[in-house]
PyMOL Python script that loads the backbone (N, CA, C, O; Angstrom):
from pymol import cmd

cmd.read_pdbstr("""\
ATOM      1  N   UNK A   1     -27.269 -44.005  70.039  1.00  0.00           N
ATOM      2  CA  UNK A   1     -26.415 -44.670  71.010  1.00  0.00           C
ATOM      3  C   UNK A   1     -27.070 -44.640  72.387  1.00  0.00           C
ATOM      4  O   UNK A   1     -27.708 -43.640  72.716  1.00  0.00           O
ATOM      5  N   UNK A   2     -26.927 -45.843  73.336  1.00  0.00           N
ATOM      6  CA  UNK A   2     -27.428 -45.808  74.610  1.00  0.00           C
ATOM      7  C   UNK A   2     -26.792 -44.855  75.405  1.00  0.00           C
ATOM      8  O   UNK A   2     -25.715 -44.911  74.812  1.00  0.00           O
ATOM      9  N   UNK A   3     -26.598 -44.006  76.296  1.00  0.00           N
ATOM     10  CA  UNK A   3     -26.106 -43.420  77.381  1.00  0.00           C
ATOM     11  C   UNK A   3     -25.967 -44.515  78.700  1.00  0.00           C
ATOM     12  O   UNK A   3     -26.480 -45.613  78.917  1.00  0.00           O
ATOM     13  N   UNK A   4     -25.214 -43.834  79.303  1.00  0.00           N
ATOM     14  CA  UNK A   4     -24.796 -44.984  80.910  1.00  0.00           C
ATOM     15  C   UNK A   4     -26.557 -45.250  81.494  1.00  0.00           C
ATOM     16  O   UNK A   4     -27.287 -46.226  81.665  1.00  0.00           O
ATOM     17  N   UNK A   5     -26.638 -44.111  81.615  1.00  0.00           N
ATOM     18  CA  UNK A   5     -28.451 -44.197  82.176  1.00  0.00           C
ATOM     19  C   UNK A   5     -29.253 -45.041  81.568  1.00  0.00           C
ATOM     20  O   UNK A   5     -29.811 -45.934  82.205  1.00  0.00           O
ATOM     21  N   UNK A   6     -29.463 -44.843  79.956  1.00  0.00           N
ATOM     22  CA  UNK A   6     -30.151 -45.958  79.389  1.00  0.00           C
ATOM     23  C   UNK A   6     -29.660 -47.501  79.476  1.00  0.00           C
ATOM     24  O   UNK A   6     -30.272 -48.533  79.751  1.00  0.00           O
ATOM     25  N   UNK A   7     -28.793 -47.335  79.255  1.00  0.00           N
ATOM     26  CA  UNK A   7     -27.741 -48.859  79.496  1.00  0.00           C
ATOM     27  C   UNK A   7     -28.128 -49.434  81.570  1.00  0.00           C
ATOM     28  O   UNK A   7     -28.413 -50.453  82.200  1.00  0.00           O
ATOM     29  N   UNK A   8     -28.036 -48.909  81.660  1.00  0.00           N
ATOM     30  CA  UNK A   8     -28.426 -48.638  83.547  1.00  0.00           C
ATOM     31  C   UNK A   8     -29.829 -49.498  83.532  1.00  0.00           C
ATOM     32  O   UNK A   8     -29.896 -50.687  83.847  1.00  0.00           O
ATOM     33  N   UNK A   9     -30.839 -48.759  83.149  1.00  0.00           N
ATOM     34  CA  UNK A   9     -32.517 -48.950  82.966  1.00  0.00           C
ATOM     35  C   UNK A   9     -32.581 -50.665  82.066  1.00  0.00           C
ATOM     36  O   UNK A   9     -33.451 -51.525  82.199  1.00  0.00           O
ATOM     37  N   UNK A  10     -31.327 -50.708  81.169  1.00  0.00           N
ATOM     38  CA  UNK A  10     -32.016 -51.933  80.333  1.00  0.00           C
ATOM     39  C   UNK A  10     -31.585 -53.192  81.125  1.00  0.00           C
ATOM     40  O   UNK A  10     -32.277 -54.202  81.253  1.00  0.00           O
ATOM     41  N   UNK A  11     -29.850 -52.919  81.844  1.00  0.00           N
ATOM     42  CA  UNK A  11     -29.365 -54.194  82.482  1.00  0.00           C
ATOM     43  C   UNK A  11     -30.834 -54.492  83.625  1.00  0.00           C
ATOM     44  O   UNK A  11     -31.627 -55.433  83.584  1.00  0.00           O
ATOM     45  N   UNK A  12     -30.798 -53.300  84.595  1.00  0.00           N
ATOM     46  CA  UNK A  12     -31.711 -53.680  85.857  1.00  0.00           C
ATOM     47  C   UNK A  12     -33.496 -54.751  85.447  1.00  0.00           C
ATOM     48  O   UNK A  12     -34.238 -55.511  86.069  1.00  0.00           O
ATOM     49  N   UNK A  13     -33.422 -54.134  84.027  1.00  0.00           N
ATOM     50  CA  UNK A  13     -34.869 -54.801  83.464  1.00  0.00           C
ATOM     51  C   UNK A  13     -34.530 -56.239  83.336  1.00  0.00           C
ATOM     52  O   UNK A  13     -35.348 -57.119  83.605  1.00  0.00           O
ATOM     53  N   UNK A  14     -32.923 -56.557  82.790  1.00  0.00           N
ATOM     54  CA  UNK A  14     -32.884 -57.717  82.565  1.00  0.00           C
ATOM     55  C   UNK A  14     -32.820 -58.491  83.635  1.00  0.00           C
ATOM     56  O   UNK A  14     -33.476 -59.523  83.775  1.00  0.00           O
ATOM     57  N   UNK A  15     -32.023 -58.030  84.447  1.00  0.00           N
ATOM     58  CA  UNK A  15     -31.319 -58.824  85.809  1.00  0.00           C
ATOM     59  C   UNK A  15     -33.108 -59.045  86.909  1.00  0.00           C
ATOM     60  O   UNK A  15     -33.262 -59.924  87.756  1.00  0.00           O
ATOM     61  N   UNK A  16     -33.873 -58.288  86.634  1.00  0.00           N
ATOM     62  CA  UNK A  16     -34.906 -59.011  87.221  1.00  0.00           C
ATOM     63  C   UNK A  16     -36.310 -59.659  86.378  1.00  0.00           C
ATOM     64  O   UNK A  16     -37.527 -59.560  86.534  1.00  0.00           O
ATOM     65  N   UNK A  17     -35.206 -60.522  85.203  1.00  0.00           N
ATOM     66  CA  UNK A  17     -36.233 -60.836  84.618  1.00  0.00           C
ATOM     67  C   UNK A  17     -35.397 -62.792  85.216  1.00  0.00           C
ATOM     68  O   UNK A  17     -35.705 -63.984  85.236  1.00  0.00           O
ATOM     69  N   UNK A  18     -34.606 -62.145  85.467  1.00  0.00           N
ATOM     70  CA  UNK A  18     -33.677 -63.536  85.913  1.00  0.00           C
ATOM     71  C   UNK A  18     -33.673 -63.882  87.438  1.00  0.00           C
ATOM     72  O   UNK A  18     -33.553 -64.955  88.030  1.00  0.00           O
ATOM     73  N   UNK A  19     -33.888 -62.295  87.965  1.00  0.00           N
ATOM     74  CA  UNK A  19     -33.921 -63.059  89.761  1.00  0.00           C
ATOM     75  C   UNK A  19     -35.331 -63.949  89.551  1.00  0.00           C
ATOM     76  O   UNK A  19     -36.172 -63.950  88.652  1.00  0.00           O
ATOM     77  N   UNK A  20     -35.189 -64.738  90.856  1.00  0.00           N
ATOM     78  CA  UNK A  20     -35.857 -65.825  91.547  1.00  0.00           C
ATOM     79  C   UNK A  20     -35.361 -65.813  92.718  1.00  0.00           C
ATOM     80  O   UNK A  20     -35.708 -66.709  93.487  1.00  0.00           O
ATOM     81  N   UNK A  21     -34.430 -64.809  93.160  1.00  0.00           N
ATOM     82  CA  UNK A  21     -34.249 -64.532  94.945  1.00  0.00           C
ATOM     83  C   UNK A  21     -35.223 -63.587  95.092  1.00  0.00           C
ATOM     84  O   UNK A  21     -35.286 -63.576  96.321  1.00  0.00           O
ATOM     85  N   UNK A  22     -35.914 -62.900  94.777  1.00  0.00           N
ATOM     86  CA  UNK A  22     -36.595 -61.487  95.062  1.00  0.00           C
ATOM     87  C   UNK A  22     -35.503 -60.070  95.893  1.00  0.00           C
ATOM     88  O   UNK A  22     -35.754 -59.227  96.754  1.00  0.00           O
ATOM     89  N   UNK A  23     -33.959 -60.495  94.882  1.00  0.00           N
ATOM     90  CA  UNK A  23     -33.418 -58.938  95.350  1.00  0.00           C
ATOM     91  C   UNK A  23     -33.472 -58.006  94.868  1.00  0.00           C
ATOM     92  O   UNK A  23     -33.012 -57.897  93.731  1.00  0.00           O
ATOM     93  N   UNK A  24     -33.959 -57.103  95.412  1.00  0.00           N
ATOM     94  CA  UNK A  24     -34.181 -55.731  95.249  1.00  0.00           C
ATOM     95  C   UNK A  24     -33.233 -55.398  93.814  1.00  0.00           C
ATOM     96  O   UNK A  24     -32.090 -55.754  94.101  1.00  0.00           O
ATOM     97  N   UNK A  25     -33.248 -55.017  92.808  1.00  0.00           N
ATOM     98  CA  UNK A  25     -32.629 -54.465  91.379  1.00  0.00           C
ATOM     99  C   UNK A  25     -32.372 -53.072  91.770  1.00  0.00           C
ATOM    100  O   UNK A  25     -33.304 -52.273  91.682  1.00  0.00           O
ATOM    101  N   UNK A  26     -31.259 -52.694  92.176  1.00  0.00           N
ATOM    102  CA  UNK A  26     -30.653 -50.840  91.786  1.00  0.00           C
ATOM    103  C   UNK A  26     -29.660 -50.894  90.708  1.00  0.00           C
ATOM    104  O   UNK A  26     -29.573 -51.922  90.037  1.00  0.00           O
ATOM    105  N   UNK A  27     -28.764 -49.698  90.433  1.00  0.00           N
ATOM    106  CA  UNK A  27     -27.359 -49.404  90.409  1.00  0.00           C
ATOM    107  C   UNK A  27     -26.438 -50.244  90.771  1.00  0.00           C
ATOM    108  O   UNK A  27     -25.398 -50.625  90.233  1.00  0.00           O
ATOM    109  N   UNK A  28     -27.201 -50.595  92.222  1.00  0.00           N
ATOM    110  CA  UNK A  28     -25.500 -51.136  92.913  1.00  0.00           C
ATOM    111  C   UNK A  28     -25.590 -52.555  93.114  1.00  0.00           C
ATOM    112  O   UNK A  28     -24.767 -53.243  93.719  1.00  0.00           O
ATOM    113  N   UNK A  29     -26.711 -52.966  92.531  1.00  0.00           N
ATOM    114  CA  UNK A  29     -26.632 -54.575  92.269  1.00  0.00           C
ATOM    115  C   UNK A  29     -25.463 -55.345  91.701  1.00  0.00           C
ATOM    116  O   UNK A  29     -24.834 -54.819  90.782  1.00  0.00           O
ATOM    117  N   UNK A  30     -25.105 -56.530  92.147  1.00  0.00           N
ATOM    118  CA  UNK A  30     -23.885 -56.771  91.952  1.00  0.00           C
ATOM    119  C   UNK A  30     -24.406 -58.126  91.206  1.00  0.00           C
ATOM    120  O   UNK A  30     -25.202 -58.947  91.661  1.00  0.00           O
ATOM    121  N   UNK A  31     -23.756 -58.142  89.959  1.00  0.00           N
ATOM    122  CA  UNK A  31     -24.301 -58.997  88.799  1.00  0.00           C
ATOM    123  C   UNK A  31     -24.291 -60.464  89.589  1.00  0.00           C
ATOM    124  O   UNK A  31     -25.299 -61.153  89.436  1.00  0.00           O
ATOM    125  N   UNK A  32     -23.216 -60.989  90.425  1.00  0.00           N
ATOM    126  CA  UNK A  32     -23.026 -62.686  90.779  1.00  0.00           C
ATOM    127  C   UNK A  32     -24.096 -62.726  91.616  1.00  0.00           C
ATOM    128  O   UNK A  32     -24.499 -63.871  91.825  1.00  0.00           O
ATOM    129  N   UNK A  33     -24.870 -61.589  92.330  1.00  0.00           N
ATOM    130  CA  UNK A  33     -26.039 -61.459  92.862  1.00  0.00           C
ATOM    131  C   UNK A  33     -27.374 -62.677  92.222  1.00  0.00           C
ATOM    132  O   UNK A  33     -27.975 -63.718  92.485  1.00  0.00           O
ATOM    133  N   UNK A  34     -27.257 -61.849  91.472  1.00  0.00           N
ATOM    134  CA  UNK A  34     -28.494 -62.751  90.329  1.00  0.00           C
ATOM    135  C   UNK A  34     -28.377 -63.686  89.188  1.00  0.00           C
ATOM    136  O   UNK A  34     -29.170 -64.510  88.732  1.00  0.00           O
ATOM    137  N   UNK A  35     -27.014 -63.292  88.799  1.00  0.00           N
ATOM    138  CA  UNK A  35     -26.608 -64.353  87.624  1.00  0.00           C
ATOM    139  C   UNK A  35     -25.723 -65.681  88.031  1.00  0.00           C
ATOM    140  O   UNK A  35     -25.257 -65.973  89.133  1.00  0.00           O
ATOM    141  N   UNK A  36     -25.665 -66.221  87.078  1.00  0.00           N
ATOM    142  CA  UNK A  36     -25.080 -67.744  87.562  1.00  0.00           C
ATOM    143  C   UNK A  36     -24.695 -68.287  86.372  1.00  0.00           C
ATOM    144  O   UNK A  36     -25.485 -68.559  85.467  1.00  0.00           O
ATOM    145  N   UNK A  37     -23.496 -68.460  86.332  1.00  0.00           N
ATOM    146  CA  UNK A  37     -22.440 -69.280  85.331  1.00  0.00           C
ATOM    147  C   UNK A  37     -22.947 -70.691  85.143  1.00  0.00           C
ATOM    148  O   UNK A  37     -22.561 -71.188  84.085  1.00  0.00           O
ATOM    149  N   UNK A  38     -23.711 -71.469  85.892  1.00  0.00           N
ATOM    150  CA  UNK A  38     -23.908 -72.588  85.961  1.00  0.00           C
ATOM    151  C   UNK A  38     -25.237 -72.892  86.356  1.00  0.00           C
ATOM    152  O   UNK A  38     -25.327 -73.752  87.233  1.00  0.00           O
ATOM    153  N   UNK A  39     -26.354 -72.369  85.900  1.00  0.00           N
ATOM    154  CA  UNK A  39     -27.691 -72.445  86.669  1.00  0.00           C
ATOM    155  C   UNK A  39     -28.625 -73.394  85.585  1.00  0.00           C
ATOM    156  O   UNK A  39     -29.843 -73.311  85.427  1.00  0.00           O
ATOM    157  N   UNK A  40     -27.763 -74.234  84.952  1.00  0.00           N
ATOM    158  CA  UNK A  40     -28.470 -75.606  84.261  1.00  0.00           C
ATOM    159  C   UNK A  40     -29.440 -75.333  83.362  1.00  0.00           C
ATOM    160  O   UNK A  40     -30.437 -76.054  83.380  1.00  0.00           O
ATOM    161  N   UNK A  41     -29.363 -74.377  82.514  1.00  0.00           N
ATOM    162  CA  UNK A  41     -29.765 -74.307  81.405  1.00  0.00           C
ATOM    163  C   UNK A  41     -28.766 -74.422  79.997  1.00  0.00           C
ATOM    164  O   UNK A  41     -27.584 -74.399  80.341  1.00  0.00           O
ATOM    165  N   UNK A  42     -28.911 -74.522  78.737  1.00  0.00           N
ATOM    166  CA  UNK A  42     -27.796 -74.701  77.769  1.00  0.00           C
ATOM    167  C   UNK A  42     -27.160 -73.259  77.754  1.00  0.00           C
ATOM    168  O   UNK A  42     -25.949 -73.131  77.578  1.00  0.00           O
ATOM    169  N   UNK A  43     -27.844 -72.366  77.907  1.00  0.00           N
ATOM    170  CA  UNK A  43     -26.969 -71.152  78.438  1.00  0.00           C
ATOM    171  C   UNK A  43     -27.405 -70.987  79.815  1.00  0.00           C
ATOM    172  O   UNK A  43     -28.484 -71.345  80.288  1.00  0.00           O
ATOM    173  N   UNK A  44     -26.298 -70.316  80.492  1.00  0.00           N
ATOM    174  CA  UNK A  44     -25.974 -69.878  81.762  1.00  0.00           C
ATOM    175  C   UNK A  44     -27.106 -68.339  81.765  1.00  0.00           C
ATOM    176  O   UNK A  44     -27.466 -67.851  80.693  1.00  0.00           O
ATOM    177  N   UNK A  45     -27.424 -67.906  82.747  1.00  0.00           N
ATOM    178  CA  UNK A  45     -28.275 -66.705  82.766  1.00  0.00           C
ATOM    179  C   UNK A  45     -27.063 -65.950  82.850  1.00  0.00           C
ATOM    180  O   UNK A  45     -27.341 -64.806  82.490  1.00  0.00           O
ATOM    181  N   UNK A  46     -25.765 -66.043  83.172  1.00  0.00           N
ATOM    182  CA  UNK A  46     -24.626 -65.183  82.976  1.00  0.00           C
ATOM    183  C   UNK A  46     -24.460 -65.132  81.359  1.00  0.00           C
ATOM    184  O   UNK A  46     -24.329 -64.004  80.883  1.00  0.00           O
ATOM    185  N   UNK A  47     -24.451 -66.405  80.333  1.00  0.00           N
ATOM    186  CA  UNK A  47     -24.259 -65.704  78.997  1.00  0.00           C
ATOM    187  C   UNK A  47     -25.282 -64.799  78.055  1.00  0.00           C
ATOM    188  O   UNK A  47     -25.187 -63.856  77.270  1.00  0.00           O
ATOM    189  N   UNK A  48     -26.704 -65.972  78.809  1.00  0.00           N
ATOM    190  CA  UNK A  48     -27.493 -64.621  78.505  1.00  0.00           C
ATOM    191  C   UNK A  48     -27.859 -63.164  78.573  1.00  0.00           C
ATOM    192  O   UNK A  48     -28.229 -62.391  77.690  1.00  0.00           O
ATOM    193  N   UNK A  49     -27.678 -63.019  79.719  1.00  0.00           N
ATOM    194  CA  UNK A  49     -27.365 -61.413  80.309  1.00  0.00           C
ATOM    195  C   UNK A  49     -26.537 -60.875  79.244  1.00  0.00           C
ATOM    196  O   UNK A  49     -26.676 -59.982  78.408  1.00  0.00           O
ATOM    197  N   UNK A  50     -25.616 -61.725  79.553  1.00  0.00           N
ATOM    198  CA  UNK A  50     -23.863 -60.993  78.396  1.00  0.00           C
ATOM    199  C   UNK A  50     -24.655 -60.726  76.738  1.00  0.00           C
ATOM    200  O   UNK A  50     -24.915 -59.596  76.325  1.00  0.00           O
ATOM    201  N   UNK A  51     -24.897 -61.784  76.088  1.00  0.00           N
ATOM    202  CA  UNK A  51     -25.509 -61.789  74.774  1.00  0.00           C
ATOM    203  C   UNK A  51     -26.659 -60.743  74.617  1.00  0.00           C
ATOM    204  O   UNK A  51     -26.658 -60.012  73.626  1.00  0.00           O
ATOM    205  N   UNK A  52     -27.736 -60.640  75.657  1.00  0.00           N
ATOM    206  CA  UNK A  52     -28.190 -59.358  74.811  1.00  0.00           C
ATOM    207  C   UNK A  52     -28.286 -57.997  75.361  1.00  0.00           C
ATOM    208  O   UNK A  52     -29.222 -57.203  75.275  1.00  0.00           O
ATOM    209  N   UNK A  53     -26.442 -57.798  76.304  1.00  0.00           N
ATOM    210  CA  UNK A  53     -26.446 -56.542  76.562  1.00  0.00           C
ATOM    211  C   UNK A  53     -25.893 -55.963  75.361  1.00  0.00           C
ATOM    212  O   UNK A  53     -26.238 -54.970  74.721  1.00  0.00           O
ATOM    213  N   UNK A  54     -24.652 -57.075  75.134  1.00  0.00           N
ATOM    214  CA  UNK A  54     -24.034 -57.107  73.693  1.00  0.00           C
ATOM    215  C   UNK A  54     -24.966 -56.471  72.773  1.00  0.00           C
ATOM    216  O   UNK A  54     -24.780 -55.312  72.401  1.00  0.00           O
ATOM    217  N   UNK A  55     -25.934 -57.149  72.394  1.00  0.00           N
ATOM    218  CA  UNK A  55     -26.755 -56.884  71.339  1.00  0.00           C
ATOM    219  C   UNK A  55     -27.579 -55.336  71.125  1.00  0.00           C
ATOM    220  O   UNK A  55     -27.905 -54.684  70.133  1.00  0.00           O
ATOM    221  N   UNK A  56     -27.739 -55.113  72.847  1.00  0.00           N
ATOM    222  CA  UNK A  56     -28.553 -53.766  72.668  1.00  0.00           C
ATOM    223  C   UNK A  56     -27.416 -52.602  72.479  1.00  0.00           C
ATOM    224  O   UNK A  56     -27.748 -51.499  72.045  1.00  0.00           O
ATOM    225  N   UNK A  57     -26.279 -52.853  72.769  1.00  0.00           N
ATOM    226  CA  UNK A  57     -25.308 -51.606  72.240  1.00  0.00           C
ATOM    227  C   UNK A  57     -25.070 -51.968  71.105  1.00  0.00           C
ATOM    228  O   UNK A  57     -25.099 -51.010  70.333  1.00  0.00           O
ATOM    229  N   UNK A  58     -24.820 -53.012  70.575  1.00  0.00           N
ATOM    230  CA  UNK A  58     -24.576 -53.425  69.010  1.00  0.00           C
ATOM    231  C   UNK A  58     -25.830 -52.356  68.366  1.00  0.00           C
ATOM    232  O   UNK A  58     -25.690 -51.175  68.050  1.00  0.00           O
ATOM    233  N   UNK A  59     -26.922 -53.095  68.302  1.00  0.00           N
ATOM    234  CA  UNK A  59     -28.411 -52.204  67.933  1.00  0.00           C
ATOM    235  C   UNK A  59     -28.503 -50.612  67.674  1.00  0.00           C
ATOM    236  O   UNK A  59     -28.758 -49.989  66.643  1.00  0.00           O
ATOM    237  N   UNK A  60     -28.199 -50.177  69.000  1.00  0.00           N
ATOM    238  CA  UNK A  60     -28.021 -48.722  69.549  1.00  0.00           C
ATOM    239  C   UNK A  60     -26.762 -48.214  68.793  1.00  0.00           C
ATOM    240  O   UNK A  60     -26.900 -46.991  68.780  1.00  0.00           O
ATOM    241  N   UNK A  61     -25.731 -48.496  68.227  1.00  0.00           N
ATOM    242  CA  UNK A  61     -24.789 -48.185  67.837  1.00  0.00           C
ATOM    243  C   UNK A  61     -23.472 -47.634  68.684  1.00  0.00           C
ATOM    244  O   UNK A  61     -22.551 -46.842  68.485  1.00  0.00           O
ATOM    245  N   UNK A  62     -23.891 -48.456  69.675  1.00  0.00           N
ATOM    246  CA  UNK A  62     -22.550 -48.006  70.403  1.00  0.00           C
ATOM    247  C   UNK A  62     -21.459 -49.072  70.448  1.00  0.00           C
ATOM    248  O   UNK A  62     -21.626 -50.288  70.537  1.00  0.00           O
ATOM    249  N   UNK A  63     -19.914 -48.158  70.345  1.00  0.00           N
ATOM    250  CA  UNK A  63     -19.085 -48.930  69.714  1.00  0.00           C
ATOM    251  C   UNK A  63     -18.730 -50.387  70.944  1.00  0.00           C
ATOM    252  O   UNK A  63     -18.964 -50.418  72.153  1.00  0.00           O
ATOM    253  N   UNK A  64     -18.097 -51.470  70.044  1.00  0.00           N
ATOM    254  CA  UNK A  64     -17.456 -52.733  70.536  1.00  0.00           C
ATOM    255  C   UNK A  64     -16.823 -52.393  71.993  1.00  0.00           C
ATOM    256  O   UNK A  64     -16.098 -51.429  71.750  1.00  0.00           O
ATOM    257  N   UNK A  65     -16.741 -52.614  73.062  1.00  0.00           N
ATOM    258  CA  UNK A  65     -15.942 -52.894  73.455  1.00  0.00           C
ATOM    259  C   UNK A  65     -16.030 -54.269  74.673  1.00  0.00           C
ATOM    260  O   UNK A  65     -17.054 -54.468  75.328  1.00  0.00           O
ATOM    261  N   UNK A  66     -15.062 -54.927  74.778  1.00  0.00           N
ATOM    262  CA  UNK A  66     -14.924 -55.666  75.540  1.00  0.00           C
ATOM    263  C   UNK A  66     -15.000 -55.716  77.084  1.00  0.00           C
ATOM    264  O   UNK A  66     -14.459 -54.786  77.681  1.00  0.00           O
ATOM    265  N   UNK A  67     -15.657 -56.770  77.865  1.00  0.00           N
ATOM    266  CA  UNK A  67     -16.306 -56.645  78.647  1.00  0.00           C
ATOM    267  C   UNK A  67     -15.227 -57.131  79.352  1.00  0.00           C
ATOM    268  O   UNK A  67     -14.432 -57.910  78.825  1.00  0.00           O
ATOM    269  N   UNK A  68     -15.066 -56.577  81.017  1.00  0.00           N
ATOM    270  CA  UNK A  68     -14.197 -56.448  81.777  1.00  0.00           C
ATOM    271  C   UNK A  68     -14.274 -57.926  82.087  1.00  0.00           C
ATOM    272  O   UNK A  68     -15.413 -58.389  82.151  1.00  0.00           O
ATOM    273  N   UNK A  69     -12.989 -58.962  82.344  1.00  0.00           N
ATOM    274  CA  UNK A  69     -12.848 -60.183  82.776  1.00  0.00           C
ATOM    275  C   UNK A  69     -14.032 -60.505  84.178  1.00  0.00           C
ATOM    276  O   UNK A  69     -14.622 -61.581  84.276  1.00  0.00           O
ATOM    277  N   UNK A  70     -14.209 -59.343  85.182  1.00  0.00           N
ATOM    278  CA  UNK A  70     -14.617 -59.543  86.582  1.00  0.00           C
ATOM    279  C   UNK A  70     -15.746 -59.206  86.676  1.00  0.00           C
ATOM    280  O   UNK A  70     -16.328 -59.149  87.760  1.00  0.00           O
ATOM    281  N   UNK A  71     -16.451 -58.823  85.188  1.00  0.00           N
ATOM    282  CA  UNK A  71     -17.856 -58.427  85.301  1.00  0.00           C
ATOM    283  C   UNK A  71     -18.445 -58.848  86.175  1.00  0.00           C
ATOM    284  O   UNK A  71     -18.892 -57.941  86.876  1.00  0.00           O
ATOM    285  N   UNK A  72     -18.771 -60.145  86.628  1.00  0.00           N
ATOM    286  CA  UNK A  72     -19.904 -60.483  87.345  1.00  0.00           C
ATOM    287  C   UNK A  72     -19.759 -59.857  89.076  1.00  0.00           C
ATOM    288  O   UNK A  72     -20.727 -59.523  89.760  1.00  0.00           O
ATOM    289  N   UNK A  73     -18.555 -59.824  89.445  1.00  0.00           N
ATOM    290  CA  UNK A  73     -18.082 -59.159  90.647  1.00  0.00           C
ATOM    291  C   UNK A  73     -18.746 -57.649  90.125  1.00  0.00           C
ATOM    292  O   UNK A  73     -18.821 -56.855  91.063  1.00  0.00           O
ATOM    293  N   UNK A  74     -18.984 -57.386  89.488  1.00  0.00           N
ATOM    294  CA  UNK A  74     -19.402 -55.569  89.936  1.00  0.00           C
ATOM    295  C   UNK A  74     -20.621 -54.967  89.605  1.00  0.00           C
ATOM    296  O   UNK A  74     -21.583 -55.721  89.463  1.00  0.00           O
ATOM    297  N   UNK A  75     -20.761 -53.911  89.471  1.00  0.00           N
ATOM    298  CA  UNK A  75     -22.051 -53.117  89.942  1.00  0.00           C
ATOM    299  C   UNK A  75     -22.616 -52.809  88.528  1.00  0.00           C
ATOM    300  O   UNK A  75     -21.874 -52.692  87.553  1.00  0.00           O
ATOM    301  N   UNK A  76     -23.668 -52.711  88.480  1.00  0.00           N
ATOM    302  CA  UNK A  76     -24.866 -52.458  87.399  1.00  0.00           C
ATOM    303  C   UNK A  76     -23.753 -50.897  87.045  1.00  0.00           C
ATOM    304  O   UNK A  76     -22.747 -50.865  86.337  1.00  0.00           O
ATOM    305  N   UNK A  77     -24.309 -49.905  87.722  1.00  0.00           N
ATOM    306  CA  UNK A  77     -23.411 -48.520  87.961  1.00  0.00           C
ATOM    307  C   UNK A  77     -22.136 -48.631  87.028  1.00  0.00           C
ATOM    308  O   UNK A  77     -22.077 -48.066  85.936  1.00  0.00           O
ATOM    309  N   UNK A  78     -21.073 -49.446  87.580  1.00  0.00           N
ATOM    310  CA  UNK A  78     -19.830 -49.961  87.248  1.00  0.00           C
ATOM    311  C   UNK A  78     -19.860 -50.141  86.125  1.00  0.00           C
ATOM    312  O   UNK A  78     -19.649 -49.209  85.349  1.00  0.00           O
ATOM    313  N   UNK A  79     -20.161 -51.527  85.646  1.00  0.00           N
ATOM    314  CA  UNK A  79     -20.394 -51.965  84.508  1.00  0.00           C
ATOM    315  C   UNK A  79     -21.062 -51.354  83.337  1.00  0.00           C
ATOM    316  O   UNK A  79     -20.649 -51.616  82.207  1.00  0.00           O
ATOM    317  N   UNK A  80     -22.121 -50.515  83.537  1.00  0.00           N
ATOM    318  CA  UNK A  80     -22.669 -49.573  82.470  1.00  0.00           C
ATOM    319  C   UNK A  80     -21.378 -48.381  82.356  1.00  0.00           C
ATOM    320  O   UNK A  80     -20.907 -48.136  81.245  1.00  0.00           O
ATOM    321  N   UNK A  81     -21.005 -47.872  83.248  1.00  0.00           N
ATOM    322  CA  UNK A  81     -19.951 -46.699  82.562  1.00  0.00           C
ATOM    323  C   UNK A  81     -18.306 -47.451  81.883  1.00  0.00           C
ATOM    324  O   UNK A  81     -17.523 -46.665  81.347  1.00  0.00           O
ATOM    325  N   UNK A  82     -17.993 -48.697  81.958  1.00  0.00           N
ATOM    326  CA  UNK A  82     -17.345 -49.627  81.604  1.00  0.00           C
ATOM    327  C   UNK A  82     -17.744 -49.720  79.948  1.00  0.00           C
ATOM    328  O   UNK A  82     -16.928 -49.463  79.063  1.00  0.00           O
ATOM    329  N   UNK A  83     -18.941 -50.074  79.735  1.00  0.00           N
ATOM    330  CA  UNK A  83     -19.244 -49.772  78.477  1.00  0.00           C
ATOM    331  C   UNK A  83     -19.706 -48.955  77.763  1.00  0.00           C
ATOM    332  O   UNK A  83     -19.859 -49.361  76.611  1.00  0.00           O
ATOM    333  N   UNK A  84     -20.064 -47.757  77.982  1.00  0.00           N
ATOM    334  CA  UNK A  84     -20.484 -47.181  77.871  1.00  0.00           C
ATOM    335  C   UNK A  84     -19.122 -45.267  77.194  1.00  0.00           C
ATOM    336  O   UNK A  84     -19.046 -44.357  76.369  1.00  0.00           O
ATOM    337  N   UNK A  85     -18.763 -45.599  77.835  1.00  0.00           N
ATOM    338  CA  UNK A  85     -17.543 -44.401  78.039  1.00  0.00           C
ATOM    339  C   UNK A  85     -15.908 -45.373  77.237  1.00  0.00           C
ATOM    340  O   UNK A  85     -14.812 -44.814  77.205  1.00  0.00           O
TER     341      UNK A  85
END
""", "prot")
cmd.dss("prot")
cmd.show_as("cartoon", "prot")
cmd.util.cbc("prot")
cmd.orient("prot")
């Protein structure tokens, strides 16, 4: 199973595989920061993000749970102990 920390290390890898602002990636990065519901691809870099955070706790064996409606409003930090715990 991932821990908050590992889960922490994999979002920040993703989220700057998607900037093209050059912002700085911590903890306290705030997902609408870098992602975009609408950034004109057939997926959004918001469903992608979503699909293979999904996937790496799926993988890792950590259990289902559903992702907070306001995700994109909150923090790397946030959001990993959200799923995580």
């Amino acid at each position: 199973m991932l821990n908050k920390d590992q889960l922490k290390t994999r979002m920040r890898d993703l989220l700057l595989y998607f900037d093209d602002e050059g912002i700085t990636i911590t903890d306290d990065t705030i997902h609408n920061q870098v992602l975009s519901d609408s950034d004109g691809h057939p997926l959004s870099s918001e469903e992608l993000y979503n699909m293979v955070i999904t996937q790496k706790l799926f993988v890792n064996g950590n259990p289902d749970r559903a992702w907070p409606s306001d995700w994109m409003g909150t923090s790397v930090d946030t959001l990993a102990g959200k799923l995580t715990t």
